[in-house]
C-alpha atoms as one frame of an Amber mdcrd trajectory, in Angstrom:
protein
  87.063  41.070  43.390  89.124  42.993  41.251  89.557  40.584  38.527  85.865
  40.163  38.132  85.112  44.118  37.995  88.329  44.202  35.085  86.293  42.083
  33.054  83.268  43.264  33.372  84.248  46.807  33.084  86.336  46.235  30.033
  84.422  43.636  28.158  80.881  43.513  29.092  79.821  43.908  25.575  81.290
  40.479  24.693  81.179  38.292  27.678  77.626  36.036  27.609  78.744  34.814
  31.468  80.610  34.925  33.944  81.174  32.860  36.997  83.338  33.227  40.018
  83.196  29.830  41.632  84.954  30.200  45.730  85.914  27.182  47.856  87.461
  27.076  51.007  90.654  28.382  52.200  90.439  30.991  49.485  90.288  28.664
  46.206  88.619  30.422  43.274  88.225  29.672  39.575  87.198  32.727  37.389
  84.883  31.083  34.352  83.933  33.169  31.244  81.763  31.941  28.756  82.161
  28.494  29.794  86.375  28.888  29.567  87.985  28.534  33.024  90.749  31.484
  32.711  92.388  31.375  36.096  92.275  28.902  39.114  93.976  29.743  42.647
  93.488  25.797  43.276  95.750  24.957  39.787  98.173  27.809  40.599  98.330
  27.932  44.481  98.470  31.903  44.732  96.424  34.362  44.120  96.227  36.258
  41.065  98.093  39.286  40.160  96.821  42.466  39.794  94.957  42.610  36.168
  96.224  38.998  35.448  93.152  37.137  35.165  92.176  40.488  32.148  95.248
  39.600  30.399  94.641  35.908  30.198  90.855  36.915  29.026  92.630  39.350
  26.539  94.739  36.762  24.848  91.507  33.819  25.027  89.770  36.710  22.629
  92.157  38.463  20.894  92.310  42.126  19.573  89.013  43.376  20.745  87.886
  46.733  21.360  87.061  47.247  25.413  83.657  48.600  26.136  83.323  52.485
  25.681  86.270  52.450  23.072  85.492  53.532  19.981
């Protein structure tokens, strides 16, 4: 899932977990560090392309992404 591999990709150096929870009919919640940052149940759609990194973005602030210097 590309929202997953965003975060991961970007932020590794910060996030302790992460959790993709699925459910049927194509419900997921995307959980970091305990935070729920996007749910297709709450919503009803999925998300955007790099939606679920720009929620995670503004949850943390002005951080450096991994591999910037």
């Amino acid at each position: 899932m590309s929202a997953t591999t965003d975060l991961l990709s970007n932020y590794q150096h910060i996030i302790e977990s992460l959790t993709l929870t699925t459910g049927s009919k194509g419900v997921y919640d995307v959980t970091v560090d305990g935070q729920t940052l996007y749910s297709k149940h709450e919503t009803d759609r999925h998300a955007e392309p790099g939606e679920v990194l720009e929620l995670f973005t503004e949850l943390v602030g002005d951080v450096r992404r991994y591999g910037e210097e």
